[in-house]
MARVEXLO-856990 format. One line per field, with one value per residue (C-alpha): residue number from 1; residue in one letter; chain; x negated, y negated, z. Coordinates in nm, 2 decimals, always signed. Example, Ala and Ser with C-alpha at 12.3 -4.5 7.8 and 13.67 -1.06 7.14 Angstrom:
BEGIN
voke <- [1 2]
drense <- [A S]
vexlum <- [A A]
c1 <- [-1.23 -1.37]
c2 <- [+0.45 +0.11]
c3 <- [+0.78 +0.71]
***
This chain:
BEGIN
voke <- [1 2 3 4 5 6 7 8 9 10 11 12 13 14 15 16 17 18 19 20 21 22 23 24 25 26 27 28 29 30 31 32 33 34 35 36 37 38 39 40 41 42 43 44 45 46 47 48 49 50 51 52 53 54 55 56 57 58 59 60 61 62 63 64 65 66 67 68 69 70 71 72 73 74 75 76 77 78 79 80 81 82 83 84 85 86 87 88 89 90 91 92 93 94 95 96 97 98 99 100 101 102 103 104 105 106 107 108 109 110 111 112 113 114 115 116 117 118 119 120 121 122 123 124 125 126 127 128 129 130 131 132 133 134 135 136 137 138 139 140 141 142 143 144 145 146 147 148 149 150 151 152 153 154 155 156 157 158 159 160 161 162 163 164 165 166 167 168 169 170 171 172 173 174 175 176 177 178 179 180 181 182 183 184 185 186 187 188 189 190 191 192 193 194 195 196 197 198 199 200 201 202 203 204 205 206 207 208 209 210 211 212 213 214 215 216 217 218 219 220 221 222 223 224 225 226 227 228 229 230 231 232 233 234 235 236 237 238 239 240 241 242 243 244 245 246 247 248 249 250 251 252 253 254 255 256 257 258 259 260 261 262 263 264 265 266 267 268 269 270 271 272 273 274 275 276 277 278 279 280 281 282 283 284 285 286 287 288 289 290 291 292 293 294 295 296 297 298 299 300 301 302 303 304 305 306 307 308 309 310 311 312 313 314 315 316 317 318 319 320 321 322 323 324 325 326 327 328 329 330 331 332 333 334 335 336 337 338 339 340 341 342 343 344 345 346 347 348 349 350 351 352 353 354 355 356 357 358 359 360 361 362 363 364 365 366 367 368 369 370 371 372 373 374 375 376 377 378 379 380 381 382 383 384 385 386 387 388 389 390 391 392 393 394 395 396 397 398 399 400 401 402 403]
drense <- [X X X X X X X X X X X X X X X X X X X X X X X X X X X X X X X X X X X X X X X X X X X X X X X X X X X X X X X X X X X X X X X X X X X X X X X X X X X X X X X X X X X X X X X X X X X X X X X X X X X X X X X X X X X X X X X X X X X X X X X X X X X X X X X X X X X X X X X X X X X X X X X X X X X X X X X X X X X X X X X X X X X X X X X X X X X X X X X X X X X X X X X X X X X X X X X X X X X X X X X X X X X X X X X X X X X X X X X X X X X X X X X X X X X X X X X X X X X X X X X X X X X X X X X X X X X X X X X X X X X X X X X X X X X X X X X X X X X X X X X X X X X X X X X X X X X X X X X X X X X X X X X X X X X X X X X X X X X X X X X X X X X X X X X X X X X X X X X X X X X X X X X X X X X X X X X X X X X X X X X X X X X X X X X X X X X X X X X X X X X X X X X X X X X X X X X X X X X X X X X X X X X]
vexlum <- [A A A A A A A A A A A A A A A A A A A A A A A A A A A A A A A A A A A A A A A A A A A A A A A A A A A A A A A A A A A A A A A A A A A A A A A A A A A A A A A A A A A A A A A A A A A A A A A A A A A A A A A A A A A A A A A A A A A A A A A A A A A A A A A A A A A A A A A A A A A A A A A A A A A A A A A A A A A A A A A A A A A A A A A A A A A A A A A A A A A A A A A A A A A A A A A A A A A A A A A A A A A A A A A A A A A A A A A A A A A A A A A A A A A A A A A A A A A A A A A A A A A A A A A A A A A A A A A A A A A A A A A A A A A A A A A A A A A A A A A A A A A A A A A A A A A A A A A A A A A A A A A A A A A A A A A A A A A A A A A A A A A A A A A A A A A A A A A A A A A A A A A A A A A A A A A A A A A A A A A A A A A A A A A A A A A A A A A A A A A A A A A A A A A A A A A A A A A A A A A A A A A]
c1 <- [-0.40 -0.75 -0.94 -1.05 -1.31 -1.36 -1.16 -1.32 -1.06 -1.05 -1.07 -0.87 -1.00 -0.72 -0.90 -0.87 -0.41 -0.25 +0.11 +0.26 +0.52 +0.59 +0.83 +0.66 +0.96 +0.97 +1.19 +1.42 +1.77 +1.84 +1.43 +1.31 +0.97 +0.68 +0.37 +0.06 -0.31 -0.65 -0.91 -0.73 -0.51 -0.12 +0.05 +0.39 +0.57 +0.92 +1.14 +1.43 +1.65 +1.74 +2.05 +2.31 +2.64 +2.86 +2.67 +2.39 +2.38 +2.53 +2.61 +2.96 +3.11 +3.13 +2.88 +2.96 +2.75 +2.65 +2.49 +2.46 +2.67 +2.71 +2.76 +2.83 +2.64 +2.26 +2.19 +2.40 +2.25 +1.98 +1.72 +1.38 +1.42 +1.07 +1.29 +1.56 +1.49 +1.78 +1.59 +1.68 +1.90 +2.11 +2.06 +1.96 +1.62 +1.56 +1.23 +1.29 +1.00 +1.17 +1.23 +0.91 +1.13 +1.29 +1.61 +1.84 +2.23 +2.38 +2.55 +2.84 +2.66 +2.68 +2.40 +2.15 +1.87 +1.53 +1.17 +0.92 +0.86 +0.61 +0.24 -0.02 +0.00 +0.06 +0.42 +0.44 +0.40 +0.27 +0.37 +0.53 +0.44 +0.60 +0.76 +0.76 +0.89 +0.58 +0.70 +0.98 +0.97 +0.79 +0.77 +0.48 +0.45 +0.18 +0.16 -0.06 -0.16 -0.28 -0.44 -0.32 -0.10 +0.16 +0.32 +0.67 +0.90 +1.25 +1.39 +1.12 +0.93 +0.55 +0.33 +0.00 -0.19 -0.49 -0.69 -0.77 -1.15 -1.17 -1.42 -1.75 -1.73 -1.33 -1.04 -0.80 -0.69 -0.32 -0.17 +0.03 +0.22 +0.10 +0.11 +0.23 -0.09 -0.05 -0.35 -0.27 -0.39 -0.45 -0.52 -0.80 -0.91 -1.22 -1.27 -1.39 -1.74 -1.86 -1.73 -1.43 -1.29 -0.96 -0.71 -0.57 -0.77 -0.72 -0.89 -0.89 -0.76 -0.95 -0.75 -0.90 -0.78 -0.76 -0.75 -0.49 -0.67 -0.76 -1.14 -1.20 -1.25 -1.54 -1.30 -1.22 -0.98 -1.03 -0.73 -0.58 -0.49 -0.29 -0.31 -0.41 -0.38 -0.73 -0.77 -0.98 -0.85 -1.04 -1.34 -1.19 -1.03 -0.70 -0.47 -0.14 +0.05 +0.11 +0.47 +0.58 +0.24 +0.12 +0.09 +0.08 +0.35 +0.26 +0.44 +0.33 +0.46 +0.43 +0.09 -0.06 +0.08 +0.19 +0.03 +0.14 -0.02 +0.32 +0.15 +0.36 +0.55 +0.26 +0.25 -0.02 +0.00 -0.29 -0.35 -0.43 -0.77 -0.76 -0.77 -0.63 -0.33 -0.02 +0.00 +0.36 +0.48 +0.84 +0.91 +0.98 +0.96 +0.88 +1.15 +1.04 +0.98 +1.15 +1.23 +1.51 +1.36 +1.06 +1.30 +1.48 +1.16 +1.07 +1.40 +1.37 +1.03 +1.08 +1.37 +1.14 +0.86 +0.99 +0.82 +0.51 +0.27 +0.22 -0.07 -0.01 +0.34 +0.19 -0.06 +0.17 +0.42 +0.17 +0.05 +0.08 +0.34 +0.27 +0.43 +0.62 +0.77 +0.59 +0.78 +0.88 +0.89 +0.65 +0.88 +0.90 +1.06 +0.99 +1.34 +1.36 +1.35 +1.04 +1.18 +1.00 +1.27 +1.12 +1.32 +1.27 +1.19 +1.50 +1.55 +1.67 +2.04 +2.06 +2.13 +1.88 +1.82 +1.59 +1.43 +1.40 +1.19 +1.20 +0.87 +0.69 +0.73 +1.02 +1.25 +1.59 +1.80 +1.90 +2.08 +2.22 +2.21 +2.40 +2.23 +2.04 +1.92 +1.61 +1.61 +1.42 +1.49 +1.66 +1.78 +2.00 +2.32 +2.26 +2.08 +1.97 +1.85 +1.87 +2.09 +2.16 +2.54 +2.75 +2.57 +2.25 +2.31 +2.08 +2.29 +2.16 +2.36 +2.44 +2.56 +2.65 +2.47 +2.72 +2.54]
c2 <- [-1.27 -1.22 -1.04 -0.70 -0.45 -0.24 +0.11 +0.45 +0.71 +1.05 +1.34 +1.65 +1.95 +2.06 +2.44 +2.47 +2.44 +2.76 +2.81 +2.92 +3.15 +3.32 +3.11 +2.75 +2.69 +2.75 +2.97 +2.72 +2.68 +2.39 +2.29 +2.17 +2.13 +2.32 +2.37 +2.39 +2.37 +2.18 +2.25 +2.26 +1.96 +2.06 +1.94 +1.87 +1.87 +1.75 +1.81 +1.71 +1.63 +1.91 +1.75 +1.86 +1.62 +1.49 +1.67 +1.36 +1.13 +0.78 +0.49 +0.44 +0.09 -0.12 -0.21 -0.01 -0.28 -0.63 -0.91 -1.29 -1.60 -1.90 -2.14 -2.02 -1.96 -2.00 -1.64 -1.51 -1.71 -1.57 -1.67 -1.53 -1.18 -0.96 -0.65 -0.47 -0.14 +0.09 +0.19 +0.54 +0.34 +0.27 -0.15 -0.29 -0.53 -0.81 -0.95 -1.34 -1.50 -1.88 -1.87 -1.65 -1.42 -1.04 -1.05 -0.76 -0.68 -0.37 -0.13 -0.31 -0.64 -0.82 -1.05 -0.92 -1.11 -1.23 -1.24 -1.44 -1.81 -2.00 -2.05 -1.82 -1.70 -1.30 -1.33 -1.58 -1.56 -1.76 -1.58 -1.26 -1.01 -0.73 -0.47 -0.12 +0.16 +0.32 +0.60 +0.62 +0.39 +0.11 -0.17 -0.32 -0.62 -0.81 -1.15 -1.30 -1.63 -1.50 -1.20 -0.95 -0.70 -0.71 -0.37 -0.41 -0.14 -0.14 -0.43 -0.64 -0.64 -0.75 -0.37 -0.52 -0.71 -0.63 -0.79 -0.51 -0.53 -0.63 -0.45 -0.68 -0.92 -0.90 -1.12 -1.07 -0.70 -0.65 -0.36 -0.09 +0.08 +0.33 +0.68 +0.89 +0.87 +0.49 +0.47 +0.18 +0.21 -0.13 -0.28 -0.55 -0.70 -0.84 -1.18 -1.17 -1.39 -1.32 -1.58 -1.41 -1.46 -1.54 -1.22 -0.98 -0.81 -0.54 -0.45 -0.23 -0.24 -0.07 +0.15 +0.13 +0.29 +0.16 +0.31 +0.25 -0.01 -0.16 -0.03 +0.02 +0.38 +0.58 +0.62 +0.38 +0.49 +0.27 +0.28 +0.02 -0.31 -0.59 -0.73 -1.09 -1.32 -1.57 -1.88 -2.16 -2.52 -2.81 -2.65 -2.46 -2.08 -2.03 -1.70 -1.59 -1.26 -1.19 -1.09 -0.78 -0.71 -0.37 -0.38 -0.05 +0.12 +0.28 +0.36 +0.54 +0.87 +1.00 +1.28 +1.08 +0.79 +0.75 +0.58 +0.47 +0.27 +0.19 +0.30 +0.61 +0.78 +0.96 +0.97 +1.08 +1.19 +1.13 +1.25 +0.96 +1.02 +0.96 +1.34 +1.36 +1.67 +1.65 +1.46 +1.43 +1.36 +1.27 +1.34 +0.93 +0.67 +0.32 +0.10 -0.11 -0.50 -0.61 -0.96 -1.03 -0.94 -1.16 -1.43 -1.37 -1.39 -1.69 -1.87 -1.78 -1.88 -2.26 -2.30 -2.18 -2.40 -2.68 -2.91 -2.80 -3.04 -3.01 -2.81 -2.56 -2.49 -2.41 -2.18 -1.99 -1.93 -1.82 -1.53 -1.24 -0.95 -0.55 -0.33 -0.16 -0.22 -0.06 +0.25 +0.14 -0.15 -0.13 -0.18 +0.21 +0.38 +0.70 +0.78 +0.97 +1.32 +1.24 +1.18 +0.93 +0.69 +0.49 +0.18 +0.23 -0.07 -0.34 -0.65 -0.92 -0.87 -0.50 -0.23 -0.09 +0.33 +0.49 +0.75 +1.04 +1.35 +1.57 +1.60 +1.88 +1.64 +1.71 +1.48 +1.54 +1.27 +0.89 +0.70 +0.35 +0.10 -0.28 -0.53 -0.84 -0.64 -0.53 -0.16 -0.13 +0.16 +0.47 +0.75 +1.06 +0.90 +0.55 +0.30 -0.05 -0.35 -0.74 -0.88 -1.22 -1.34 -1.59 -1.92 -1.75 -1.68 -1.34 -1.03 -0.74 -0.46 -0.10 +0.15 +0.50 +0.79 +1.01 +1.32]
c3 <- [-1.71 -1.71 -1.99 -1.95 -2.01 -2.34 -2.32 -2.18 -2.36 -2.25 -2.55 -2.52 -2.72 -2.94 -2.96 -2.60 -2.63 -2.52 -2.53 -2.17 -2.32 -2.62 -2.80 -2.72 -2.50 -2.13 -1.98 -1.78 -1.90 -2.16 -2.16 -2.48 -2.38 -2.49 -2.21 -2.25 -2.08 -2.23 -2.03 -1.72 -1.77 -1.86 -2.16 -2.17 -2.53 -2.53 -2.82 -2.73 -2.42 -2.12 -2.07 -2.33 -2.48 -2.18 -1.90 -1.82 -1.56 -1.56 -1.32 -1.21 -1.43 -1.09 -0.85 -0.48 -0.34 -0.41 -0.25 -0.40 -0.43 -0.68 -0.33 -0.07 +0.34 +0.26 +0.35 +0.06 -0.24 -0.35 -0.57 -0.68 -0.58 -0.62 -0.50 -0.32 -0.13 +0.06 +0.39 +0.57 +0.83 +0.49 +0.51 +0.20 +0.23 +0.01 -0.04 -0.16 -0.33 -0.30 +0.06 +0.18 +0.34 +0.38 +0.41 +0.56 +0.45 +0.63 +0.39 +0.32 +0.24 +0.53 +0.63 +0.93 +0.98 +0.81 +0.90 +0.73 +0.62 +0.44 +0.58 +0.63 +1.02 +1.06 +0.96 +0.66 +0.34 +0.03 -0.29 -0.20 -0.50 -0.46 -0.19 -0.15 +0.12 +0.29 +0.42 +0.57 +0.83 +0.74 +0.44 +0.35 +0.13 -0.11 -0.07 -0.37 -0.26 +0.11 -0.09 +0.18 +0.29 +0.52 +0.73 +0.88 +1.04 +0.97 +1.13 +1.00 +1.31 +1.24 +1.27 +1.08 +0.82 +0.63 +0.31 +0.10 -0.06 -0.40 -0.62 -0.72 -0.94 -1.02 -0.99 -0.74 -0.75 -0.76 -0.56 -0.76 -0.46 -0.19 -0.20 +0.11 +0.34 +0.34 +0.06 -0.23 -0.58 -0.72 -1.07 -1.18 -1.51 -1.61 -1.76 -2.06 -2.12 -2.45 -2.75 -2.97 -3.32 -3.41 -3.30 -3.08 -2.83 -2.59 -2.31 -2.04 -1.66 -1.39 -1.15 -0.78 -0.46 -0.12 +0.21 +0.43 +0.62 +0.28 +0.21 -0.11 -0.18 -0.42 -0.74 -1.03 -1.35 -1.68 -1.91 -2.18 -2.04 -2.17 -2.54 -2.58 -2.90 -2.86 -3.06 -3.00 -3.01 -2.95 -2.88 -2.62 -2.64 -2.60 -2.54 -2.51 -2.52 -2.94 -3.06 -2.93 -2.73 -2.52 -2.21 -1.93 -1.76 -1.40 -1.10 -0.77 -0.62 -0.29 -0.41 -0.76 -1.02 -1.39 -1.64 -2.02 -2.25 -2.44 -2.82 -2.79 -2.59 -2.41 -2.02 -1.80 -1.41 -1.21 -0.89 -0.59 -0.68 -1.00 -1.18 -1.51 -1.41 -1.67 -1.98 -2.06 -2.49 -2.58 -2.99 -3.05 -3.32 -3.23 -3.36 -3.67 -3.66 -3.96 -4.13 -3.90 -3.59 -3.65 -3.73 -3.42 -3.22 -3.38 -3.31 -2.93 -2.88 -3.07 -2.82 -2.55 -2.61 -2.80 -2.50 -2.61 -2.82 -3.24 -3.24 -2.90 -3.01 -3.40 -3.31 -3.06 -3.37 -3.60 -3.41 -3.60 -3.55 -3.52 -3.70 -3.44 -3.10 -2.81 -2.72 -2.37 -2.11 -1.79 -1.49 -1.43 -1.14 -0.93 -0.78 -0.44 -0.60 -0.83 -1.15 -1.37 -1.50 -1.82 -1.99 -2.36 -2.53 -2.62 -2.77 -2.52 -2.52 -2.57 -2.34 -2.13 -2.20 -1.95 -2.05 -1.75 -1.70 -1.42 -1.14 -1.40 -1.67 -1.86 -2.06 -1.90 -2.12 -2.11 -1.86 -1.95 -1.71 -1.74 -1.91 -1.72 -1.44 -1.33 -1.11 -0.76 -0.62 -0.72 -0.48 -0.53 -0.54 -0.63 -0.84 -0.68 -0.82 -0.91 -1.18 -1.32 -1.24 -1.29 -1.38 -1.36 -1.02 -0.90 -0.73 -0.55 -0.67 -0.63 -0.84 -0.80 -0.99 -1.11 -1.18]
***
């Protein structure tokens, strides 16, 4: 990615905290959170999970729903999925970065239709990025390459395109997701033009917003970006993401976004515009990297890049390690009733935990999901998402929710 910006942080004056009731807890039944206000802005303490022993959520053991063959009729084997929604009309839409297309399945899993193909007329695409519902009745799609937008109702049917503006002087700007008047929020990061030593930077990602019709809008957030390892070789600089590296966490709701910078276990929730409203804390420790892990890291990586010339694979495996993992991963998800759902951090072949609060911030408990997959969309009943099968071969599938 490209470098970034330096940081604008935000202070919070500590004098200014005011406990909202009398015994740092609020009043609802099973909360562990303590509430309070700085300057306006709320501050959500949680000590501990709402949920108590045996009365969480959790996915049923089987998939209700999946979609994907090892061989099979071409419109079953999938490959390259960006994501999997459920639409109101209860088909299942799969956005395929390999063959340009959305895909739809009916609720059983049985194959519809698709729209979409490679080229860059009103209904193709290059490099599908991503896919999101907008709305109810409508999907809307970034495709990288073409640097656009792309509307569709629910049969796939072609509503409009747009290019959103890009602010001056950045790189492509990649949309986040919309919120519910259509509006996108959109991150960019700056290349960075000034010579650097030997280390790890970080810089910082600007947040813009776009109108529905893609004009770029009077409001820019700054937060922490990704971390970079930079070393020059051969008189030229190098970079590459270090050993266990930051990134950013953020998902879009319906009326404002999340944001983490993955140090802690802090959250923030903006509003569309970009006002500072809830700042949500989860009592956490970051998981150590010890000896082993490092060793584990480094075994994976020599496989990974044991292509790789002398001196490119060297420098790679002498970048230096932190002293903690990041507290959680950055594919978050907003399910249908506004909970945040938040995968905490894993090694490779460990289960996936996500951490979920409620819409006013509150950490309700951990769900466990099945390991290899990646989540999409989550609604009341049901979790849906993309997982690796037999002989690597990618699945859309859906679980219940047992709450």
């Amino acid at each position: 990615m490209p470098e970034m910006s330096p940081r604008i942080s935000i202070a919070l004056p500590v004098a200014s905290l005011v406990l909202s009731t009398a015994c740092g807890l609020d009043g609802r039944t099973g909360s562990q959170a303590v509430v309070r206000d700085s300057a306006g802005i709320e501050i959500v303490e949680n000590i501990a999970p709402t949920w108590a022993e045996g009365e969480g959520w959790r996915l049923s053991d089987e998939p209700v729903l999946t979609i994907g063959v090892v061989e099979g009729p071409e419109e079953y084997e999938l490959y390259d999925v960006v994501s999997a929604l459920r639409l109101s009309t209860s088909e299942i839409a799969v956005a395929c970065r390999a063959s340009h297309e959305v895909r739809f399945y009916d609720s059983v899993g049985t194959y519809l239709r698709a729209v979409g193909r490679e080229g860059g007329g009103p209904d193709e695409f290059k490099l599908i990025w991503n896919m999101w519902l907008l709305g109810s009745d409508s999907l809307a799609l970034f495709d990288y390459h073409n640097t656009r937008i792309t509307v569709l109702d629910l049969r796939g049917e072609l509503g409009r395109t747009y290019i959103p503006t890009h602010p001056a002087g950045e790189s492509v700007t990649i949309p986040m997701g919309p919120f519910f008047d259509g509006s996108f929020l959109g991150a960019s990061q700056r290349i960075r033009s000034e010579p650097m030593a030997v280390g790890v930077y970080r810089g910082t990602v600007m947040l813009v917003r776009w109108s529905s019709e893609g004009d770029l809008l009077d409001n820019q957030v700054f937060r922490p970006g990704w971390e970079q390892y930079y070393r020059p070789l051969g008189g030229r600089p190098l970079e590459a993401q270090p050993p266990f590296g930051r990134k950013f966490g953020l998902v879009t709701l319906a009326d404002g976004w999340y944001f983490g910078s993955m140090d802690t276990f802090e959250i923030e929730f903006l509003s569309p515009e970009g006002e500072l409203l809830r700042i949500i804390r989860r009592e956490y420790e970051n998981r150590s990297v010890t000896p082993e892990i490092r060793e584990e890291w480094l075994r994976l990586r020599r496989e990974r890049w044991s292509r790789l010339p002398g001196p490119a694979l060297e420098w790679r495996l002498t970048m230096p390690f932190p002293e903690t993992m990041p507290a959680y991963e950055q594919d978050w998800v907003a399910d249908e009733d506004g909970n945040l759902w938040v995968p905490e951090y894993k090694l490779p072949a460990e289960q996936p935990s996500w951490a979920v609060f409620d819409p006013e911030g509150r950490f309700l408990g951990v769900v466990e999901t099945p390991v290899s997959g990646r989540i999409t969309h989550i609604g009341p009943d049901f979790v849906l998402g993309v997982w690796t099968g037999e002989m690597d071969t990618e699945q859309v599938r859906m679980y219940q929710l047992v709450k």
